[in-house]
N, C-alpha and C positions, 0 to 999 in steps of 0.2 A: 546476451539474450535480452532485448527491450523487450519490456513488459507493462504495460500501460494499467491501470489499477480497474479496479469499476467503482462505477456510480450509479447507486441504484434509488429508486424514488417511485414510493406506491401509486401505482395506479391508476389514471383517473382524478389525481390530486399537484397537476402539473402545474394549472394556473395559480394556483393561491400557495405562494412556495410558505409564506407562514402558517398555515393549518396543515400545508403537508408536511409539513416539519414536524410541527406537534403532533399530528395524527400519528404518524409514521412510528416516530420515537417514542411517544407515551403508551397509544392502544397495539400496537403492532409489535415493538420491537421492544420487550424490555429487558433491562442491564442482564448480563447473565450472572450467575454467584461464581468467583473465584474462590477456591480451598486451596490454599499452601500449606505447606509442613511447617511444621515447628520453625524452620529457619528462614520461614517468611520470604522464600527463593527457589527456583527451579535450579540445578544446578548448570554451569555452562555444559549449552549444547550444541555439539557438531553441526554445521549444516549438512543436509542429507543431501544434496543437490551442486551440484560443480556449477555454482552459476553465482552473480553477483548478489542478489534479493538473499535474503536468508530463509531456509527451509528448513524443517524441523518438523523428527521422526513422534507422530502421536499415535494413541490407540482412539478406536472410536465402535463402538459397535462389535467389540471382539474380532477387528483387525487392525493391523498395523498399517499407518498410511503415513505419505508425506505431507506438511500442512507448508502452503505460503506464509507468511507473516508479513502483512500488506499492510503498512499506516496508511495509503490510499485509499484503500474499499471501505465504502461507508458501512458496511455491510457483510459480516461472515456469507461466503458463498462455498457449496457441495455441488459438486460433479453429479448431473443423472444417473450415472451409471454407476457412482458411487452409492447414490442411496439405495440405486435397487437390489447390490448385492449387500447389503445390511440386513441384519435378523427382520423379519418383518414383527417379529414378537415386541409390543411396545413403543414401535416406530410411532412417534407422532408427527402427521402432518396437518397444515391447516390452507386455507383453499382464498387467501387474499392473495389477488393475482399481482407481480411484482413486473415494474420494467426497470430492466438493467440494461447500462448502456456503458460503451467502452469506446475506445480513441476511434474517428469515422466514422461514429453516428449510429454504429449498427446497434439494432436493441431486440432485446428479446422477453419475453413473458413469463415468467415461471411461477411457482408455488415456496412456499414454507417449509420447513423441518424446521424439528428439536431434537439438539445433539445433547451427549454427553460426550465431552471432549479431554484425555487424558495425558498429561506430560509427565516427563520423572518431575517428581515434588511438585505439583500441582495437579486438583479436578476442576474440570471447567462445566459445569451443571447449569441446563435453561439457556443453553445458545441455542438462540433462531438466528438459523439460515436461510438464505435463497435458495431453489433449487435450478440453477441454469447447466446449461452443457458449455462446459470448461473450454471443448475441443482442446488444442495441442498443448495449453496450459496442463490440461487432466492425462493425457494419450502418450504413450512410451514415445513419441515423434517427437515429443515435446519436451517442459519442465515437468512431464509425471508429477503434477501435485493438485491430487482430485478435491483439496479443500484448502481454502482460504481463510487465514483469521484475519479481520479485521478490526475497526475500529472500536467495534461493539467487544470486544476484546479488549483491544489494544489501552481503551479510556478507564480499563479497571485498575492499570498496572503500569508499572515501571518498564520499557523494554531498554535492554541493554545488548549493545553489540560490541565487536570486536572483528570487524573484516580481514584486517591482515589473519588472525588467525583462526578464522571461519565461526566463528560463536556465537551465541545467540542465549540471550535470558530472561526471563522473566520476572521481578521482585514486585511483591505486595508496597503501592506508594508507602506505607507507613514504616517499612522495614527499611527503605532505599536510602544508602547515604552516600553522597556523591565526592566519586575520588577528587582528590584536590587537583590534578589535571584536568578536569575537562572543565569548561567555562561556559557559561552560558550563551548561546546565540539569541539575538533578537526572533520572536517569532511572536505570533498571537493566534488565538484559537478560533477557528470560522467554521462552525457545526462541530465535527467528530475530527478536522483536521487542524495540522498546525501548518502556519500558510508563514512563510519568511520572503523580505526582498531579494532578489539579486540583482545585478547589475548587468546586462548584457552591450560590450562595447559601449558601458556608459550611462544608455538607458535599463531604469528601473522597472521589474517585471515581477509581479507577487505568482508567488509559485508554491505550492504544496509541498512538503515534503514526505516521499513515496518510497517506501522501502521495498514496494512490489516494480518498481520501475530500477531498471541497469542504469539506463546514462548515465550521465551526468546532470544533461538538460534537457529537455521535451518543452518545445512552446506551440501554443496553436497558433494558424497561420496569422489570424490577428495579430497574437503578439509578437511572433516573430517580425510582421510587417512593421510594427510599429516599433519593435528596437532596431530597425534598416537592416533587418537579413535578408530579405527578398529586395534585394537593391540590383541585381543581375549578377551577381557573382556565380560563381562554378555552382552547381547542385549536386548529391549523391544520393544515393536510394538505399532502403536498409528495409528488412522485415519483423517487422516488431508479431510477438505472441498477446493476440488479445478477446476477448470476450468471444468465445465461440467459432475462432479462425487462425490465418497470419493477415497481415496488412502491412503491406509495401506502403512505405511513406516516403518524401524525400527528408535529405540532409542537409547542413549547410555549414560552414565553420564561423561560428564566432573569434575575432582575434583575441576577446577577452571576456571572461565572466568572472564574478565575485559574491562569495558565500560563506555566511560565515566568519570572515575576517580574515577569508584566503583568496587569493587570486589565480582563477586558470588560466591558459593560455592556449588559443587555437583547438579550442572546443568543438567535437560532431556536434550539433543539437536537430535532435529531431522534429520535424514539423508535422503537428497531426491536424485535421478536420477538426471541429469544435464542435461536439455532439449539441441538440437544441434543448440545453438548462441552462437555467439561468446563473446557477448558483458550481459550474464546472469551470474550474481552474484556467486560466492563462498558460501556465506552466507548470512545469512536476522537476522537483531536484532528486535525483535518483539517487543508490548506492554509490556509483563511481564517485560523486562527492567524498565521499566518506573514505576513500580510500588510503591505508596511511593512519585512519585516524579512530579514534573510540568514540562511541555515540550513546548515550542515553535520552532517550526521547520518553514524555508524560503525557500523553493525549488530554487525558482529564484535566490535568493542570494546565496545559498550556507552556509547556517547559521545554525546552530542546537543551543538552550539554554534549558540547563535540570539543575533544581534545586537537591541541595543535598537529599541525602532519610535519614530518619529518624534517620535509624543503618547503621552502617559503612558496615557492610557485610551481604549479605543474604544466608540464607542457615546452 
C-alpha cells in the first residue's frame, strides 16, 4: 500500500516560505511535551496494521485508535470523523485555517486541534493537529489509521524500527544508544525532514525519507524525467492511499537505485504530480528500503542509522 505523506503549510503564507516557516512553527505549531517512564523508552510495539509504514495502537481521548508514524508529514494530522466522536468536554480547537496538500496537487482546508496522545511508556501532551478528512487512509477500505504522528512528534525522539519483525519504538534522544550494527547514512536536515541522496540509474535525486510511504521509491515527474525514466520505456499504473482519496499514478522500473550504501535492482518507482511548493520533495524513499534491515531515525538531530541487509543487492 503507497502512501504518499502530507505537507502542510499555513495559509495565506505561501509566498514568503521564510515567514511561513517561522510563523507556522513558532506562533502556530509549538513543540509538544513528551513524558517517558522511568526507562526513557516505549517499549517495542507491534504494528497494528498488515502493511509496510509502521502503525501503532494509541489512546487518545478515551479511545483506542491506530496512529501512522509518518517521518513525512510535516505535521500531526486527525481524521474528521475522528475528532467528532471525541469527548467534546475539553476538546480544544483553534480556527487558523490550514492547507494540506498530498501527491497530485489536491489540497484541502482544515482547522486545528489539541491532543493528548497516549503509548505504553509514553504521554504525548500539547500536540496540534490538523483537522483534514483522511478518507481511505482513516476509512476501514483503507489503512484505518484516523491519525497521524508526524514530525512534530517524530523531532522530540528517537524512532526506532525493526521491519522484518514489525516494531516500532520510541526513545527520549538522551536515553538512545545506538547498537553497534547500525551505521550511520548520509542524510541532512531540511525543516522537520531528513532529506538523503540516491542514485537513480546513476543520476543523483535528493529524496525525503518517509516512513508514511511503502515503496521503495516515489519521484516527481521532474525528477523522474531528469534521472531518464520517462525515456519511453514500458509504463505501469498503481493506486497509491493519499490525502483525502486513492490516486492512480504511473510506474516505471528503474534498472538500478542506491541507498544508503546498498544497491537495488529493477525498482517499481512511482511517479507523482509535484503539488505547487516550493519547498516539496523530488522524491520520498519509503519503508521497502528498509527491508531486511533496522532503522533508527532522529528528526531533531538530523541523524539517520540503518543496519546492513542480509544480501548485498535486491532484486
Amino acid at each position: 500500500m503507497n502512501r504518499r505523506s502530507l505537507l502542510i503549510r499555513a495559509a495565506g503564507l505561501a509566498a514568503v516560505v521564510g515567514g511561513a516557516w517561522w510563523a507556522r512553527e513558532t506562533l502556530l505549531w509549538p513543540r509538544p511535551t513528551l513524558d517517558f517512564v522511568e526507562s526513557g523508552a516505549t517499549p517495542w510495539l507491534a504494528y497494528a496494521r498488515n502493511a509496510l509504514a509502521p502503525t501503532v495502537r494509541v489512546r487518545l481521548g478515551g479511545l483506542e485508535v491506530t496512529a501512522l508514524i509518518d517521518s513525512g508529514a510535516q505535521y500531526s494530522v486527525i481524521d474528521r470523523a475522528l475528532v467528532a466522536a471525541l469527548p467534546s468536554a475539553g476538546r480544544s480547537l483553534f480556527d487558523m485555517p490550514l492547507v494540506a496538500y498530498g501527491v497530485g496537487g489536491g489540497a484541502q482546508v482544515g482547522r486545528g486541534t489539541t491532543l493528548a496522545v497516549d503509548l505504553p511508556g509514553l504521554s504525548v501532551r500539547g500536540l496540534r493537529a490538523a483537522i483534514l478528512d483522511l478518507g481511505p487512509l482513516a476509512s476501514g477500505q483503507g489503512l484505518q489509521t484516523p491519525l497521524i504522528l508526524g514530525q512534530d512528534v517524530l523531532g522530540e525522539a528517537v524512532l526506532a524500527l525493526d521491519p522484518r519483525r514489525r516494531h516500532a519504538r520510541l526513545v527520549r534522544r538522551e536515553a538512545f544508544v545506538r547498537p553497534p550494527d547500525l551505521a550511520p547514512a548520509i542524510v541532512r536536515r531540511q525543516g522537520g525532514s531528513l532529506v538523503t541522496e540516491v542514485t537513480v540509474e546513476g543520476s543523483a535525486v535528493q529524496a525525503v525519507v518517509d516512513t508514511g510511504a511503502s515503496a521503495l521509491l516515489g519521484l516527481s515527474r521532474e525528477a523522474a524525467n531528469g534521472a531518464g525514466l520517462l525515456d519511453g520505456r514500458p509504463q505501469g499504473s498503481g493506486v497509491s492511499l493519499v490525502l483525502g482519496g486513492a490516486l492512480r499514478s504511473a510506474t516505471v522500473e528503474a534498472r538500478t537505485v542506491t541507498f544508503a550504501d546498498h544497491l537495488y535492482r529493477r525498482v517499481s518507482v512511482g511517479v507523482f504530480d509535484q503539488p505547487p511548493l516550493p519547498n516539496f520533495p523530488g522524491g520520498l524513499v519509503g519503508m521497502e528500503a528498509f527491508n531486511g534491515r533496522r532503522v533508527a531515525m532522529d528528526l531533531g538531530a538530523g541523524a539517520l542509522f540503518v543496519s546492513r541487509p542480509l544480501d548485498l543487492t535486491v532484486g
